[in-house]
N, C-alpha and C positions, 0 to 999 in steps of 0.2 A: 489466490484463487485455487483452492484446493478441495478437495473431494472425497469423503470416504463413504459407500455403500450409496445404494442409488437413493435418489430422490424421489419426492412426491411427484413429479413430473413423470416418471417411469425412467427415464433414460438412464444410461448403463451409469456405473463407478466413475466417479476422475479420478484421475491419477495426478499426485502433487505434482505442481509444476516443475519439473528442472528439479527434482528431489535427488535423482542419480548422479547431477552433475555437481551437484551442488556435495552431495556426499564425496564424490571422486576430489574436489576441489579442498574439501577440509581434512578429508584423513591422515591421519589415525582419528575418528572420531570418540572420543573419553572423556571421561570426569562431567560435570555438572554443565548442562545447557539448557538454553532456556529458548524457548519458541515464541517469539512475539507475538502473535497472530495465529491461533491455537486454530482459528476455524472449526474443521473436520478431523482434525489431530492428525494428519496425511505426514505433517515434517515431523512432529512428535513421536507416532510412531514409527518414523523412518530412522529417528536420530538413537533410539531406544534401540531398535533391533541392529543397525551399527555398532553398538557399540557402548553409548554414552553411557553411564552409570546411572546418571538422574535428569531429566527435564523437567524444567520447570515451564508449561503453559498458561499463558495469559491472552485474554481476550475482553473485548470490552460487551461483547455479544451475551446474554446470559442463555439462548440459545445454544450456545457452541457448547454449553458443560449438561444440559437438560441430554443431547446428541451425543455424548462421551459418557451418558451413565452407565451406560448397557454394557464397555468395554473399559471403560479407563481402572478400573478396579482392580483388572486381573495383573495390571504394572506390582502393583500396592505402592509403597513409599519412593516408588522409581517415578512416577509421576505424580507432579505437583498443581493441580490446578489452582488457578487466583484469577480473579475478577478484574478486568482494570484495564490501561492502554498502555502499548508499549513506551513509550512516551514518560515512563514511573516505574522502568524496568529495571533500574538503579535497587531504587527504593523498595520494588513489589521482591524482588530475588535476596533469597537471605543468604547469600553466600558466591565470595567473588565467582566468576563464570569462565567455562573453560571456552563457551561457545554463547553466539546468538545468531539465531534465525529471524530474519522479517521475511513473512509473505506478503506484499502488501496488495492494496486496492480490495476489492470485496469477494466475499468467500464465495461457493459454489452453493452451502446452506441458504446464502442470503439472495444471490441472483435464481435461484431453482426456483423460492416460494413466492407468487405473487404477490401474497400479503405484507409483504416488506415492502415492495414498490421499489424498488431496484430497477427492473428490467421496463422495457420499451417494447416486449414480444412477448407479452400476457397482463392481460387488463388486473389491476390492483390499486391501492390506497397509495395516493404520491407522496410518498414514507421517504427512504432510502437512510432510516437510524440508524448504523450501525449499534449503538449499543440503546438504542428504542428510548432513548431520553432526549429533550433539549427540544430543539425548531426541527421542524419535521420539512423536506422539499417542499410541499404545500404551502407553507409556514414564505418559503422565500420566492416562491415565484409568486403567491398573492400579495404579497404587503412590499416587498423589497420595491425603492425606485428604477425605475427605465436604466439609467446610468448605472445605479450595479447592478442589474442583472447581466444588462450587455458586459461590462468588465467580467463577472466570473463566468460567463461563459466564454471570453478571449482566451483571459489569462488562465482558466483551470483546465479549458477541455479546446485552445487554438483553435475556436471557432469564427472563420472570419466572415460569418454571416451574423456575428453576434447583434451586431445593432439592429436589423431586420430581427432576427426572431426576438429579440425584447419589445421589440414594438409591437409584435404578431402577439404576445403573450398578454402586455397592457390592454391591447385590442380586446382579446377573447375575455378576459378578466371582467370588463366592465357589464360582460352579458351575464356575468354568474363568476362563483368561484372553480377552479381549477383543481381537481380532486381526483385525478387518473392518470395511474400510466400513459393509457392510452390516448387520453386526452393530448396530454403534453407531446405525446413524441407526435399525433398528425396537426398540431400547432409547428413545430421543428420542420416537420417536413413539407408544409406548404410550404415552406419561405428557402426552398433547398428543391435544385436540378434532380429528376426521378433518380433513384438509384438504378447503376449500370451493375452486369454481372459481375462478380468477384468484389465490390465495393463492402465495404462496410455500411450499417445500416446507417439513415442520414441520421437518426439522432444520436448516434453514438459517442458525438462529442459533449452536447448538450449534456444528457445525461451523467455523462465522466463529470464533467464542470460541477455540477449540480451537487453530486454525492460529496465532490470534496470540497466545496461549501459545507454541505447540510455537516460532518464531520471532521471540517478542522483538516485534511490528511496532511496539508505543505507542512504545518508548524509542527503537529503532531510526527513527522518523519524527521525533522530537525531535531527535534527534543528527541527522538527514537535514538538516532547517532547519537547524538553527544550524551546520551543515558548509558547506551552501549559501551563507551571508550571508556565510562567512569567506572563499569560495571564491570569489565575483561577483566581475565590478568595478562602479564606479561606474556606472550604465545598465545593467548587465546586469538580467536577466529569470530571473527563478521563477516555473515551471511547475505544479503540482501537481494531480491527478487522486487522486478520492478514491472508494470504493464504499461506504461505508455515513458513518453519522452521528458516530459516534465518534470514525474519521478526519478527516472534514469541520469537525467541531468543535475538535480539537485545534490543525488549519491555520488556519482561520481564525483561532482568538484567539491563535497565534504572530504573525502577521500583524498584528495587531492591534495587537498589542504591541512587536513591533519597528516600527510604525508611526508609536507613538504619540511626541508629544513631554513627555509627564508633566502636571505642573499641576492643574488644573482641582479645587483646595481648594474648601472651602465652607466656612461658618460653624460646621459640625460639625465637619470634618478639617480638619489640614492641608494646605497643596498639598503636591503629590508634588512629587520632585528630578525638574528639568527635565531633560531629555535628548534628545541628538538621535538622530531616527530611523533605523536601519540600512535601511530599505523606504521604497518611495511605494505606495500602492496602486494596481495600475495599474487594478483595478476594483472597486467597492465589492458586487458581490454575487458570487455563485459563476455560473456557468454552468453548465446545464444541457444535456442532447443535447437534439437536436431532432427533430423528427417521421419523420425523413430516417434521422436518426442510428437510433434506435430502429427503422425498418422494417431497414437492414441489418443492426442488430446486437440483438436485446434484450436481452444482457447489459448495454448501457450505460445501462438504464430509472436505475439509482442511481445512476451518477458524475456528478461535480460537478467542476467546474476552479476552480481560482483562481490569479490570475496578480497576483504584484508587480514592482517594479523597484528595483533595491537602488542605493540614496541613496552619500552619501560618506562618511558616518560611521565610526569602526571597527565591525568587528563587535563584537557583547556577547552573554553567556549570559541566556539568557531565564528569567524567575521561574515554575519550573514547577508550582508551585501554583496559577499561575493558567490554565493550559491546558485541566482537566479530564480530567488524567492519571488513571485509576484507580490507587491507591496498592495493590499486590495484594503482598504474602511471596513470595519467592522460590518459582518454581515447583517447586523439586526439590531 
């Protein structure tokens, strides 16, 4: 969720999220990194002006490089743009990496303009494409059954009114299709207590759910890791920026787990097979913004950073039962 120069909305600049701490967390920032999630180019050009020698930005948005023409030029061969998800950041970066950044969930580009159908607080097309290809939000809350809609909004966005607004959406569905923002989020919120002060808005989760449906985000941030470890070198540094719990969760116990060296049997189990770690951890809890951070920005009240440093190990595929992946049927 990041921001560079104001939007069509009028409202001022964002500022990257946790850009400062996330730099404080990696330095000496050098040699070649790569920006998973290029957005507004806020970590790009944060990691360039540090220091870095070359970044290489990827994004699945073609948006995000139409927004970087006016500026990304004056880098020249210091910035690298590519087309793509991070997810192929192995494969999209020609050369091992001294660093990687994820910003993840949806950029400030993509929540500013109506016309994506992002946002729940401006009437638009129920889109939420990240990279404007494939099954469109529309696409799943018209056709998908009762039973998964309710599941992706449990499991993507811990909505425990999920079964009630799937039946609220069947309902509306049969009078017409379902083609608005705003549609959808006063479907959400009948079936949801008024919002009290300081609350989030009620469709907030709904819509979280939604997006990472319409784009894949769980599997897509699994393959993100396990692209990244294969992509470091020795010392290199992982970045990762996360906005709700689900994300947060899943990074950390990857983290954890490429961390871990096995062992630790007991008189009930076996030991585990020893292994060596592909990560160090370069911090044992997440970080959080701070008072600073949060006066300039309030979208960053939920991100969380965590930051490793990949060991010498080969990379290895992580046991993804132990992530806390929601296991959800094919969306469509």
């Amino acid at each position: 969720m990041t921001g560079a120069g104001a939007t069509q909305t009028g409202r001022a600049p964002h500022v990257p999220v946790l850009l400062r701490a996330l730099l404080k967390a990696v330095a000496p920032v050098q040699g070649v990194w790569l920006d998973g999630t290029f957005g507004a180019g806020g970590y790009a050009r944060g990691l360039l002006d540090a220091g870095a020698d070359r970044v290489i930005g990827i994004d699945r948005d073609p948006l995000a490089f139409a927004m970087a023409a006016p500026w990304a030029g004056a880098h020249g061969d210091r910035l690298r743009l590519v087309q793509g998800t991070f997810s192929d950041l192995d494969r999209l970066a020609d050369v091992p990496l001294d660093g990687v950044a994820l910003d993840l969930g949806v950029s400030s580009m993509q929540l500013d303009r109506a016309e994506r159908g992002f946002s729940f607080l401006s009437d638009g097309p129920l889109d939420m494409r990240m990279g404007q290809t494939g099954l469109s939000a529309a696409d799943i809350v018209n056709t998908a059954p009762e039973a998964l809609i309710a599941d992706i909004l449990y499991h993507y966005g811990e909505e425990h009114a999920a079964r009630r607004i799937a039946r609220a959406i069947l309902a509306e569905r049969t009078k017409g299709p379902i083609v608005s923002t705003l549609q959808l989020a006063r479907i959400v919120e009948s079936c949801l207590p008024r919002k009290k002060p300081g609350q989030s808005h009620p469709a907030t989760r709904s819509f979280q759910a939604i997006r990472i449906a319409v784009n894949d985000e769980l599997r897509q941030l699994v393959d993100g890791l396990e692209a990244a470890e294969r992509a470091l070198k020795p010392g290199g540094k992982l970045a990762v920026v996360t906005f709700h719990s689900l994300e947060d969760r899943i990074v950390k116990r990857f983290l954890a787990e490429r961390s871990s060296t096995g062992g630790g049997g007991s008189r009930h189990a076996p030991e585990a097979h020893h292994q060596i770690p592909g990560f160090d951890l370069t911090m044992k809890k997440a970080i959080a913004p701070d008072a600073d951070e949060l006066s300039e920005n309030p979208r960053s009240r939920s991100a969380r950073l965590r930051v490793a440093t990949r060991a010498i190990a080969p990379a290895a595929p992580v046991d993804r039962s132990k992530l806390g992946l929601p296991l959800l049927p094919e969306v469509m």
